[in-house]
PDB file of the backbone (N, CA, C, O) and the ligand in Angstrom, with CONECT records:
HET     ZN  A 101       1
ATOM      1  N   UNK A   1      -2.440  -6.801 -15.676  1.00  0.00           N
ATOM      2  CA  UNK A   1      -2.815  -7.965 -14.886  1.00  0.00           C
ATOM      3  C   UNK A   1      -1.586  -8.530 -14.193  1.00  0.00           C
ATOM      4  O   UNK A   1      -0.607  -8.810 -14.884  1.00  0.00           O
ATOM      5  N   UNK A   2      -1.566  -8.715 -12.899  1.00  0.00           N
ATOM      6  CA  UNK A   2      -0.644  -9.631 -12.818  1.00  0.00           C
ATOM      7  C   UNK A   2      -0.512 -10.854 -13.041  1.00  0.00           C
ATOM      8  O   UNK A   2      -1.285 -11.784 -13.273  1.00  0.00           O
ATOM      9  N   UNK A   3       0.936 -10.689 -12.905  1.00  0.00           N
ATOM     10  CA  UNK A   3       1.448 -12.497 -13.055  1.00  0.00           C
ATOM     11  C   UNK A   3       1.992 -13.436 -11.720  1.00  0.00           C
ATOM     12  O   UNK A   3       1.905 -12.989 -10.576  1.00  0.00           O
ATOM     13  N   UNK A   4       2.390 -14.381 -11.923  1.00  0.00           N
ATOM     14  CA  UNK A   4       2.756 -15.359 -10.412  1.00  0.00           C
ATOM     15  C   UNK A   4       4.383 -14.362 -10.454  1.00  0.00           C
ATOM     16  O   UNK A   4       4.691 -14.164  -9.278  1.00  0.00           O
ATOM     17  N   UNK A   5       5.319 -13.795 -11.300  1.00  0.00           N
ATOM     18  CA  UNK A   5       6.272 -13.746 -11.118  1.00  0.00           C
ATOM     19  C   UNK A   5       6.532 -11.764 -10.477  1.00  0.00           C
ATOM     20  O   UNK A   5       7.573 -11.148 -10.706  1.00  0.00           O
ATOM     21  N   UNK A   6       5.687 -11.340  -9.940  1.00  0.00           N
ATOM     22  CA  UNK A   6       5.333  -9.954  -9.750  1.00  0.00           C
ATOM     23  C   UNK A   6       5.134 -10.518  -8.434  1.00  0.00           C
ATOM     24  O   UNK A   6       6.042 -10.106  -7.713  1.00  0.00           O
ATOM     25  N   UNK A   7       4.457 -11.171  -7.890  1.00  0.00           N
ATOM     26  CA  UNK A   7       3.824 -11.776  -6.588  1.00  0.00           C
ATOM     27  C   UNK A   7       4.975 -11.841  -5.860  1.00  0.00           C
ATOM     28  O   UNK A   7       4.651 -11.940  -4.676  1.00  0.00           O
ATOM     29  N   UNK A   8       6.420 -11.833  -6.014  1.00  0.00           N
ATOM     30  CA  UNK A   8       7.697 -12.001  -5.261  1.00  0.00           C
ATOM     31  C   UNK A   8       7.681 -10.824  -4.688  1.00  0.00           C
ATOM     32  O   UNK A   8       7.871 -10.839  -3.471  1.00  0.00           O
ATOM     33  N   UNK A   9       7.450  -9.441  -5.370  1.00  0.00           N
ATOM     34  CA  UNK A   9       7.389  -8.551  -4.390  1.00  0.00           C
ATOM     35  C   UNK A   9       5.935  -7.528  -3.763  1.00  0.00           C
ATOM     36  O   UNK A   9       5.220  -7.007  -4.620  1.00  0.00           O
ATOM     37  N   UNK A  10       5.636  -7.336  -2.433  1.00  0.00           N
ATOM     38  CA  UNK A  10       5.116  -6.896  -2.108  1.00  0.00           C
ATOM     39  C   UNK A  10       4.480  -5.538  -2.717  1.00  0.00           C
ATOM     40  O   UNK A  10       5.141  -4.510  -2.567  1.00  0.00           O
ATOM     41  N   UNK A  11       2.971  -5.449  -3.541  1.00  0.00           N
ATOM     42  CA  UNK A  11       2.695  -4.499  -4.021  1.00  0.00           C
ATOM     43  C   UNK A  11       2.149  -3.568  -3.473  1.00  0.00           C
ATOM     44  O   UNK A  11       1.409  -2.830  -4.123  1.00  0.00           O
ATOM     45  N   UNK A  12       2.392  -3.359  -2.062  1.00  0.00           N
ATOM     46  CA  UNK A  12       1.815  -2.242  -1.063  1.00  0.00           C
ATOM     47  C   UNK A  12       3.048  -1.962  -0.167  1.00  0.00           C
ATOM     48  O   UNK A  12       2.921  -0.965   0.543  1.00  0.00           O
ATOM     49  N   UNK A  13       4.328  -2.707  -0.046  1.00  0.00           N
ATOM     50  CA  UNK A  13       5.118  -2.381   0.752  1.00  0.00           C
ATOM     51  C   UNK A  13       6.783  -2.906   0.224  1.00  0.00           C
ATOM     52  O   UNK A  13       7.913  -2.732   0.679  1.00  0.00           O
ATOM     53  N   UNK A  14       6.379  -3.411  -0.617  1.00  0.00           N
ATOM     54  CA  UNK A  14       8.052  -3.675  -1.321  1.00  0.00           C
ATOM     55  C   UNK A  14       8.203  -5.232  -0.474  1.00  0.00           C
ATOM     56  O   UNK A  14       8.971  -5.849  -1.212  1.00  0.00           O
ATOM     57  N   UNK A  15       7.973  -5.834   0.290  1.00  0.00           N
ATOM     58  CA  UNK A  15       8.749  -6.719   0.974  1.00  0.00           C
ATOM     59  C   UNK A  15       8.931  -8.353   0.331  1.00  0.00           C
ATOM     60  O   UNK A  15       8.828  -8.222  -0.889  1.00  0.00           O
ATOM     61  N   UNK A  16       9.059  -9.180   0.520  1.00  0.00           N
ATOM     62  CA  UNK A  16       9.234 -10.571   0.125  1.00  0.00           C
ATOM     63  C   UNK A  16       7.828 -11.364   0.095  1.00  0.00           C
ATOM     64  O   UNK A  16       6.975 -11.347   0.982  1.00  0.00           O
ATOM     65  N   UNK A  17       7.793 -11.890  -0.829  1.00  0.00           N
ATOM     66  CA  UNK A  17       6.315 -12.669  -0.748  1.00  0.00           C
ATOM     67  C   UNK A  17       6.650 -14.069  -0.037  1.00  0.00           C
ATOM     68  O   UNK A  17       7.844 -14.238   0.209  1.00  0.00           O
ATOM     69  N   UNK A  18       5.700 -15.174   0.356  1.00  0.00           N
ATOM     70  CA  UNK A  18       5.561 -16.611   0.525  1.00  0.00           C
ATOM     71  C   UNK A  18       5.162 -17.335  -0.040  1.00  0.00           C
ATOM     72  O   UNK A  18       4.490 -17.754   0.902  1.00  0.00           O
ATOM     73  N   UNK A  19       4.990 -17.763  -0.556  1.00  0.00           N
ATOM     74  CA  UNK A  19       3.593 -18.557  -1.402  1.00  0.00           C
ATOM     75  C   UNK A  19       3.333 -19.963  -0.733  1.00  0.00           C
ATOM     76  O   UNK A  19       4.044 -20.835  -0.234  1.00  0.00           O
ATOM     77  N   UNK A  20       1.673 -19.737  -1.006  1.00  0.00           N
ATOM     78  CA  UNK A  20       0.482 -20.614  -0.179  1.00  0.00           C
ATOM     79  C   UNK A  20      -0.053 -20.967  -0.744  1.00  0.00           C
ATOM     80  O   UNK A  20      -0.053 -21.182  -1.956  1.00  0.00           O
ATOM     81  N   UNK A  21      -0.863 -21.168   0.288  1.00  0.00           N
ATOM     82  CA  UNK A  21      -2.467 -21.604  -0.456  1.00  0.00           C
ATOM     83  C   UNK A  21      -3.829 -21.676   0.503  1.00  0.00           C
ATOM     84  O   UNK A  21      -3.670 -21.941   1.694  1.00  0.00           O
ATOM     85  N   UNK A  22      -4.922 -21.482   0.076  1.00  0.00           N
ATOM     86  CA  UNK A  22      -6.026 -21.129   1.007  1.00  0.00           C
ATOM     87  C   UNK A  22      -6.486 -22.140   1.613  1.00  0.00           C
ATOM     88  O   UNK A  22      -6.925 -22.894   0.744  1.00  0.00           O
ATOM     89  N   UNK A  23      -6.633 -22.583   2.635  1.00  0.00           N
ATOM     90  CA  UNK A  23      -7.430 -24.019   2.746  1.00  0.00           C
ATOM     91  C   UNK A  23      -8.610 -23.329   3.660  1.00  0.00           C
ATOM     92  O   UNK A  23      -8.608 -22.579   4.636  1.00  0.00           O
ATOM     93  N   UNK A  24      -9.551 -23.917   2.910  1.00  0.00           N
ATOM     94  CA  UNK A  24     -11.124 -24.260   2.963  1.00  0.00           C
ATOM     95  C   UNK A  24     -11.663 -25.571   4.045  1.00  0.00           C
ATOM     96  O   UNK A  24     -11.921 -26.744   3.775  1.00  0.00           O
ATOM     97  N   UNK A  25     -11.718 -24.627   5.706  1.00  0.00           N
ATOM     98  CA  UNK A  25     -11.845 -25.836   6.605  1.00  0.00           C
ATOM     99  C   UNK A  25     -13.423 -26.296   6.763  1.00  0.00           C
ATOM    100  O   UNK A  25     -14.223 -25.743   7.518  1.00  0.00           O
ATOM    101  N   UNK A  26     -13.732 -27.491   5.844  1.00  0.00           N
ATOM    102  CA  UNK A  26     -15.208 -28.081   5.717  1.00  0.00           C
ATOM    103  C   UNK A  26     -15.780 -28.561   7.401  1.00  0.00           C
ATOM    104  O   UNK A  26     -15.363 -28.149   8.483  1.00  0.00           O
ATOM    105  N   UNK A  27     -16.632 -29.352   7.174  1.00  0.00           N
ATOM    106  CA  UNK A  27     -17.329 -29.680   8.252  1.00  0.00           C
ATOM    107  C   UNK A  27     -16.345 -30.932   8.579  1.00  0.00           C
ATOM    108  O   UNK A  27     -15.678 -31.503   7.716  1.00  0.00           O
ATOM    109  N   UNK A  28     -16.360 -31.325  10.183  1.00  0.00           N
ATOM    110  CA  UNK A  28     -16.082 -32.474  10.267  1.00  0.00           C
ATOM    111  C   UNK A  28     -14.325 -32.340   9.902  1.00  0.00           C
ATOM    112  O   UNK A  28     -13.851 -31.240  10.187  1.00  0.00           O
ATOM    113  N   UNK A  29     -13.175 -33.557   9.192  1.00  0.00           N
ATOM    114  CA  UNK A  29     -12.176 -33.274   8.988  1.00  0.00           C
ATOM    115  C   UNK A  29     -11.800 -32.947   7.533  1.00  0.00           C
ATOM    116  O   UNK A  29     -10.695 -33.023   6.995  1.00  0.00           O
ATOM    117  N   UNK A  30     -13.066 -32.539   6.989  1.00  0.00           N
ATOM    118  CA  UNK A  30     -12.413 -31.685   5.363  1.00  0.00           C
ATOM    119  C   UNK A  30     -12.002 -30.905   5.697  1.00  0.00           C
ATOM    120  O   UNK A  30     -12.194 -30.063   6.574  1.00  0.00           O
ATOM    121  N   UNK A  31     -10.871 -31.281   4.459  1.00  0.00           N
ATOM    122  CA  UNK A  31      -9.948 -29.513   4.378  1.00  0.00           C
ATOM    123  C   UNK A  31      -9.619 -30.171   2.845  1.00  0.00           C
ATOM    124  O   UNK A  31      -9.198 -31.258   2.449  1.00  0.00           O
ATOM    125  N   UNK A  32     -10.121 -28.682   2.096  1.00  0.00           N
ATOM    126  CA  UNK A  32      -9.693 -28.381   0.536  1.00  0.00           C
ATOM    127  C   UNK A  32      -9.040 -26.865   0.250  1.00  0.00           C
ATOM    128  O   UNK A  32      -8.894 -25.814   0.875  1.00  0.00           O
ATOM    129  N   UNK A  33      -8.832 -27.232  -0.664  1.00  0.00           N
ATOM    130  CA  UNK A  33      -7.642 -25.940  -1.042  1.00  0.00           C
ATOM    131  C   UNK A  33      -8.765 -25.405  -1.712  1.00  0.00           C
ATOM    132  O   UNK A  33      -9.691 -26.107  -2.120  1.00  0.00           O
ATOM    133  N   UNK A  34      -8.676 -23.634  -1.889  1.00  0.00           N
ATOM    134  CA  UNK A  34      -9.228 -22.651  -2.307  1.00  0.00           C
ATOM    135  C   UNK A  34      -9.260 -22.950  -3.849  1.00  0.00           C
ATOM    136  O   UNK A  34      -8.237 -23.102  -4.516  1.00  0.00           O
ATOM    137  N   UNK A  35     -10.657 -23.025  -4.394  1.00  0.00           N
ATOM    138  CA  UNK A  35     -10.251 -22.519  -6.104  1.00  0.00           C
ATOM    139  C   UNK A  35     -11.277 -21.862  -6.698  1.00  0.00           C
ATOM    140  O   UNK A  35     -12.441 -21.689  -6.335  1.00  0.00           O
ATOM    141  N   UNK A  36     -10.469 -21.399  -8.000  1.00  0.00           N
ATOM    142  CA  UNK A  36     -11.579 -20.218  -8.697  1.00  0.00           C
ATOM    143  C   UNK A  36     -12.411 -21.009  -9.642  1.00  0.00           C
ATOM    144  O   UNK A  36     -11.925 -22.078 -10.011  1.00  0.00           O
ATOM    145  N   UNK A  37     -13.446 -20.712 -10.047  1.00  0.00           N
ATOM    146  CA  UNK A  37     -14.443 -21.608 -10.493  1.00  0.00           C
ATOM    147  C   UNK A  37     -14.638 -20.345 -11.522  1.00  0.00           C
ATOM    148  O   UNK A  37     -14.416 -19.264 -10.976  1.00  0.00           O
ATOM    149  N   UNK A  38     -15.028 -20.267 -12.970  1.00  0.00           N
ATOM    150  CA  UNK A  38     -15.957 -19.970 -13.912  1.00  0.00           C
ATOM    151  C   UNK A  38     -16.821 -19.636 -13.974  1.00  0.00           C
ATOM    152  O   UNK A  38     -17.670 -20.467 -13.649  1.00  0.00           O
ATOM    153  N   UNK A  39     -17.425 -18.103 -14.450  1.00  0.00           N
ATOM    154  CA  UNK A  39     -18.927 -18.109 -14.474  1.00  0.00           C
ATOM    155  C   UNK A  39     -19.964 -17.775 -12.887  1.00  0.00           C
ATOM    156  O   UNK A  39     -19.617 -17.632 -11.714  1.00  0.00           O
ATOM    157  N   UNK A  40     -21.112 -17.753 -13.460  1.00  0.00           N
ATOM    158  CA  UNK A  40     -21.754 -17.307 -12.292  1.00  0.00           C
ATOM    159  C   UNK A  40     -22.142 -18.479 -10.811  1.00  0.00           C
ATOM    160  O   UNK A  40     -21.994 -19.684 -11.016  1.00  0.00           O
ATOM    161  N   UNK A  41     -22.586 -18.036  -9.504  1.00  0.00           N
ATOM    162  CA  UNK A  41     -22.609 -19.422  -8.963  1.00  0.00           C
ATOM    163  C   UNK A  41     -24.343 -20.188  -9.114  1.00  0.00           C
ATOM    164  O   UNK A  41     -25.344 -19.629  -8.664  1.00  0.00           O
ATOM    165  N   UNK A  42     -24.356 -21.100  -9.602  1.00  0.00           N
ATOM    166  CA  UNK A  42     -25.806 -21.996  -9.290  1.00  0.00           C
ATOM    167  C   UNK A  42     -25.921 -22.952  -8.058  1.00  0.00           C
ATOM    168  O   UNK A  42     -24.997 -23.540  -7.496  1.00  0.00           O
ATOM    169  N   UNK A  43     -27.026 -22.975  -7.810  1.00  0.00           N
ATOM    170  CA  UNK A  43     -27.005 -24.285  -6.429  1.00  0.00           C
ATOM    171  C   UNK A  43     -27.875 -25.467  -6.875  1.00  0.00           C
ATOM    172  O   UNK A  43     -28.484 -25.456  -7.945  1.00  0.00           O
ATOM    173  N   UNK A  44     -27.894 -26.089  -6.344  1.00  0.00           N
ATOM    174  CA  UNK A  44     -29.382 -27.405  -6.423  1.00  0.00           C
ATOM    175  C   UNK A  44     -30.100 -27.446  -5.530  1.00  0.00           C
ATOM    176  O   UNK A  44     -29.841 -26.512  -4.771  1.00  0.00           O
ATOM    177  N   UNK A  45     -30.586 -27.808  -5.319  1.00  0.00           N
ATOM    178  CA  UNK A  45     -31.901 -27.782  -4.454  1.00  0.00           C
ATOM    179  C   UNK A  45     -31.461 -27.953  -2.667  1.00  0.00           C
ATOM    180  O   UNK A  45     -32.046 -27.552  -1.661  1.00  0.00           O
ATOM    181  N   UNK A  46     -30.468 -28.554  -2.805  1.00  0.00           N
ATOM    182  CA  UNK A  46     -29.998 -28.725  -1.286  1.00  0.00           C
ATOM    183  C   UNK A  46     -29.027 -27.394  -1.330  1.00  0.00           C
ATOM    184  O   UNK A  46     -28.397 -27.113  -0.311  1.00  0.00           O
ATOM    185  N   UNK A  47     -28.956 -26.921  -2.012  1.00  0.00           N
ATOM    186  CA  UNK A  47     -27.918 -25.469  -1.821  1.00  0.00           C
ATOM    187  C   UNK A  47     -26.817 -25.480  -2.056  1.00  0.00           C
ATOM    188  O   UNK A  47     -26.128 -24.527  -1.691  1.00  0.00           O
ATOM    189  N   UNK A  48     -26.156 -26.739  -2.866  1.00  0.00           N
ATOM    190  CA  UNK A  48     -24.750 -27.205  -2.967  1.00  0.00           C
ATOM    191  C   UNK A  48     -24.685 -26.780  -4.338  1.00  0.00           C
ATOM    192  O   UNK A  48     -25.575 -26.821  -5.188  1.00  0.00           O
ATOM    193  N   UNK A  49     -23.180 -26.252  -4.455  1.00  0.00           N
ATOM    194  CA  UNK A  49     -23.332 -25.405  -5.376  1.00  0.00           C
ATOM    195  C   UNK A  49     -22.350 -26.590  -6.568  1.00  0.00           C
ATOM    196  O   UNK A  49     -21.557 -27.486  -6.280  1.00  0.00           O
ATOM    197  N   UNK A  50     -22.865 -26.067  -8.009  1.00  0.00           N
ATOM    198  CA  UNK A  50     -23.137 -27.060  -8.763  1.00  0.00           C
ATOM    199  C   UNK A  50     -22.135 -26.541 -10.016  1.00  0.00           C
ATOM    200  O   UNK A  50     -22.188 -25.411 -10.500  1.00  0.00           O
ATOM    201  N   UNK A  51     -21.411 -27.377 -10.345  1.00  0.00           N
ATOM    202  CA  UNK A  51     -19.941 -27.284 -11.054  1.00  0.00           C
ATOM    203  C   UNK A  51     -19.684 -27.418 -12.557  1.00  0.00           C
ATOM    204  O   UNK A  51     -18.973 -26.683 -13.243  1.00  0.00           O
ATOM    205  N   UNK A  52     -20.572 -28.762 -13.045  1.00  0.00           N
ATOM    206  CA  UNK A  52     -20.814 -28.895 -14.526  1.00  0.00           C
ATOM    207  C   UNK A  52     -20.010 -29.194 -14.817  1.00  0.00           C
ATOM    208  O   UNK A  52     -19.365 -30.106 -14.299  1.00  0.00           O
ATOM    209  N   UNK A  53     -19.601 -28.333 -16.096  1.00  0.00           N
ATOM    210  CA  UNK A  53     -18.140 -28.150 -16.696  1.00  0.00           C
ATOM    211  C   UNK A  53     -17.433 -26.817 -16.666  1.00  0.00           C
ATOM    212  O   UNK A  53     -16.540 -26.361 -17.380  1.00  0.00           O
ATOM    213  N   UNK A  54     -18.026 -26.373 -15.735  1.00  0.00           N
ATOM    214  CA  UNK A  54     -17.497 -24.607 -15.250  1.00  0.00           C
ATOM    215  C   UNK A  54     -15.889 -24.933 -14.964  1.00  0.00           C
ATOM    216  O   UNK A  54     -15.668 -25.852 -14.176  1.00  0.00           O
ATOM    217  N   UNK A  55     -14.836 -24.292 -15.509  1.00  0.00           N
ATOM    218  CA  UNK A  55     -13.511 -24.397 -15.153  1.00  0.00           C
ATOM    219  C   UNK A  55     -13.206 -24.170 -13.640  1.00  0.00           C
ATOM    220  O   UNK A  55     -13.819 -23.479 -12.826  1.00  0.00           O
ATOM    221  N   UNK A  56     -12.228 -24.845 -13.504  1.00  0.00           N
ATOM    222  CA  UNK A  56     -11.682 -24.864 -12.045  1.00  0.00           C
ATOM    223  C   UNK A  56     -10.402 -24.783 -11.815  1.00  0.00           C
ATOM    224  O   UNK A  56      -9.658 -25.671 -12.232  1.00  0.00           O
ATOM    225  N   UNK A  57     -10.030 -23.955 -11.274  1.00  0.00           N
ATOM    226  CA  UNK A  57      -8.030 -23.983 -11.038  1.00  0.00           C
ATOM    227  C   UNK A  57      -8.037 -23.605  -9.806  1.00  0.00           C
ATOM    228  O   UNK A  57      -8.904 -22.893  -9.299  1.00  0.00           O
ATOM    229  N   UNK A  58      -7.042 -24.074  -9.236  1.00  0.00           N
ATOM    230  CA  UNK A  58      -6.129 -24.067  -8.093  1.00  0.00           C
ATOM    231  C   UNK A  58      -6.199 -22.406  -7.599  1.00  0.00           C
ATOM    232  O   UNK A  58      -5.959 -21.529  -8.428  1.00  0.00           O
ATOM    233  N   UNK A  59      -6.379 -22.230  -6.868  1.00  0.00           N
ATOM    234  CA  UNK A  59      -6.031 -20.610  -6.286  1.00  0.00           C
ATOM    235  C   UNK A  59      -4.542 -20.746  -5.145  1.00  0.00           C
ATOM    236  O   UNK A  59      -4.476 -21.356  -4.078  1.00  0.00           O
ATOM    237  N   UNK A  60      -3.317 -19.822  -5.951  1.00  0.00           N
ATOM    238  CA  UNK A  60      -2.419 -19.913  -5.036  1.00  0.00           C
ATOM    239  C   UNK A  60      -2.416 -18.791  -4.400  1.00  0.00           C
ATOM    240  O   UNK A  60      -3.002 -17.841  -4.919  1.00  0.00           O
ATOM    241  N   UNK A  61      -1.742 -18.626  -3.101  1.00  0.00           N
ATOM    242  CA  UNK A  61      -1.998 -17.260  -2.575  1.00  0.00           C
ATOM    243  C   UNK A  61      -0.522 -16.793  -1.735  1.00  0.00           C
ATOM    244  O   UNK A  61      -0.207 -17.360  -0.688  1.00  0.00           O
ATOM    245  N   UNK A  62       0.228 -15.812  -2.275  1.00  0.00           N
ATOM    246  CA  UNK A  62       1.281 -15.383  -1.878  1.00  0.00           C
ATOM    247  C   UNK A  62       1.068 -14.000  -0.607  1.00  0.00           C
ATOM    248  O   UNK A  62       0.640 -12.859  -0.781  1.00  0.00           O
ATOM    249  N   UNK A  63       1.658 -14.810   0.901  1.00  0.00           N
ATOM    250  CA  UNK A  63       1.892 -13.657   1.685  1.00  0.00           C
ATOM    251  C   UNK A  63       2.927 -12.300   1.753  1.00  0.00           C
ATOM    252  O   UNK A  63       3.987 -12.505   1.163  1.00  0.00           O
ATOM    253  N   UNK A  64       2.842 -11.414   2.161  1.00  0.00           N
ATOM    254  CA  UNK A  64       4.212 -10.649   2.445  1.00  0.00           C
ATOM    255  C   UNK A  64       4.435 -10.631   3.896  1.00  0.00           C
ATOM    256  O   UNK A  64       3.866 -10.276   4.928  1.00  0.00           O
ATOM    257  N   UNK A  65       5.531 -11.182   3.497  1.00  0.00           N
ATOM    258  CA  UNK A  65       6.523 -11.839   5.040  1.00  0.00           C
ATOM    259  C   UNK A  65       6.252 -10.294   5.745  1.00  0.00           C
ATOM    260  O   UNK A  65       5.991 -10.354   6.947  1.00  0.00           O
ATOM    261  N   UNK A  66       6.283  -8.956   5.159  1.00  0.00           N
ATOM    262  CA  UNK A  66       6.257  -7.775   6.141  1.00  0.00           C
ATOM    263  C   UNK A  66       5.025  -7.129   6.681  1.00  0.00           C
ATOM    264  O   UNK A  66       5.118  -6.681   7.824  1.00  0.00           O
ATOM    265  N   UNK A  67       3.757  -6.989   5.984  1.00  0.00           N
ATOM    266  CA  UNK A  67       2.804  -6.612   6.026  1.00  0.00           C
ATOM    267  C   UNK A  67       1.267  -7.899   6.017  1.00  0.00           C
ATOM    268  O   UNK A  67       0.297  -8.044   6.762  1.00  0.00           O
ATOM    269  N   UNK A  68       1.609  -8.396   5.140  1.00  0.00           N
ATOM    270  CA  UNK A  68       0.815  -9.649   5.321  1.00  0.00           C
ATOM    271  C   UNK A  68      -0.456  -9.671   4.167  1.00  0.00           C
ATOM    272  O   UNK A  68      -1.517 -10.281   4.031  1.00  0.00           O
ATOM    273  N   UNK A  69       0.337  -8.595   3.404  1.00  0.00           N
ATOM    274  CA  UNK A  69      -0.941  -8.664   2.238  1.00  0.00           C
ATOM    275  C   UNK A  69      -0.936 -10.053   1.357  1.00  0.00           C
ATOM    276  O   UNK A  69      -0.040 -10.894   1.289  1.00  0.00           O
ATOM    277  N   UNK A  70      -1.752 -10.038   0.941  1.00  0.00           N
ATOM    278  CA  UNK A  70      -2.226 -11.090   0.079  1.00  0.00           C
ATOM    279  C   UNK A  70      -2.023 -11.001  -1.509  1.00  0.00           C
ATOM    280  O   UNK A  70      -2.425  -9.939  -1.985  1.00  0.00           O
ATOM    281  N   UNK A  71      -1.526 -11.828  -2.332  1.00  0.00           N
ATOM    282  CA  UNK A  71      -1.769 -11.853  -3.772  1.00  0.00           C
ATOM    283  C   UNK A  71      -2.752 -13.174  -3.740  1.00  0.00           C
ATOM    284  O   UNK A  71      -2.647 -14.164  -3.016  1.00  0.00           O
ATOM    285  N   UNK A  72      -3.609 -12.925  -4.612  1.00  0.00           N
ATOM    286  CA  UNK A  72      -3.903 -14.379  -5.254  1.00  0.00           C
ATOM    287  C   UNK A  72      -3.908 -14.869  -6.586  1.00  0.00           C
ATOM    288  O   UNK A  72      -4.240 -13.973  -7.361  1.00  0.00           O
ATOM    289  N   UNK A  73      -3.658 -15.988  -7.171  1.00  0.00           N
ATOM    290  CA  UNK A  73      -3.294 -16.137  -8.350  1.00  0.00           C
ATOM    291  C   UNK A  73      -3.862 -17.508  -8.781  1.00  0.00           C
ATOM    292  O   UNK A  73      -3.697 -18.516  -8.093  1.00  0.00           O
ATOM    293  N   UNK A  74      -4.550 -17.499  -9.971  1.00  0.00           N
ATOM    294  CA  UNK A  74      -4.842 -18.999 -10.393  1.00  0.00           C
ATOM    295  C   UNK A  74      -4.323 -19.019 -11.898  1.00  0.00           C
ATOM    296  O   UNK A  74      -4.878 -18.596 -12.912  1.00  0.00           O
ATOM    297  N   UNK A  75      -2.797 -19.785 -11.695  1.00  0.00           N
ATOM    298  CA  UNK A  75      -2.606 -20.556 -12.848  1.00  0.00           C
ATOM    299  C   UNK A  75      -3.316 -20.919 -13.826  1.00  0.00           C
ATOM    300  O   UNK A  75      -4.533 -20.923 -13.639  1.00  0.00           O
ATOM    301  N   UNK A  76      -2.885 -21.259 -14.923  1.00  0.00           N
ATOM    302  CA  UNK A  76      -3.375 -21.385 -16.257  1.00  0.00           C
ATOM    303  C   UNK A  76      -3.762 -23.133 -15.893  1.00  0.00           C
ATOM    304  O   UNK A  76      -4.894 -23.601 -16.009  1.00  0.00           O
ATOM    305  N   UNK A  77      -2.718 -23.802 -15.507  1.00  0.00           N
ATOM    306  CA  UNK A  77      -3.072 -25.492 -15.050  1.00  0.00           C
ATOM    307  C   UNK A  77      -4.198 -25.481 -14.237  1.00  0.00           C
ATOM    308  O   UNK A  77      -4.478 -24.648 -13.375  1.00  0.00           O
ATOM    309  N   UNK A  78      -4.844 -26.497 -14.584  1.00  0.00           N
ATOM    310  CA  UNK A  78      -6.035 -27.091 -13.590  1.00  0.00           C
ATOM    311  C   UNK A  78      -6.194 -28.132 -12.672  1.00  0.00           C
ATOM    312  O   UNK A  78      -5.080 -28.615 -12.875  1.00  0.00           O
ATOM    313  N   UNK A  79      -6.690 -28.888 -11.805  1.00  0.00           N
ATOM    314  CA  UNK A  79      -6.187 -29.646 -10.598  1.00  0.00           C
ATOM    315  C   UNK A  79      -5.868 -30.367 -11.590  1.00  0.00           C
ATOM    316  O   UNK A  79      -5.275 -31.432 -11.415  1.00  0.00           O
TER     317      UNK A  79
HETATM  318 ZN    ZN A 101       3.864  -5.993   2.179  1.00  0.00          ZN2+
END
């Protein structure tokens, strides 16, 4: 599995990573950051999808400055 400290180098091309983060552009002027959620997805009746006590962490996401691949990674911390 990886870890956040592997993410420094590029695992398809060797090069330097960045680290980010995804932002999620909502309707209107939301903007939220990407995160991984627990478990399978449910909705409610309006289709909004429904959270409980399903875990939630931060999704960080490291570029490579050369190629532009992606890592993503969610920490053990939660928002
Ligand atoms: Zn690369």
């Amino acid at each position: 599995m990886a870890t956040k400290s592997t993410s420094l180098e590029c695992l398809r091309c060797g090069g330097r990573m960045s680290e980010g983060f995804l932002l999620d552009e909502g309707v209107g002027s939301s903007r939220r950051i990407t995160a991984w959620v627990g478990g399978e997805p449910q909705f409610n009746w309006l289709g909004i999808t429904k959270l409980g006590e399903k875990p939630q962490m931060r999704v960080e996401a490291h570029r490579c400055r050369k190629c532009g691949w992606l890592d993503l990674f969610a920490p053990t911390r939660q928002w």
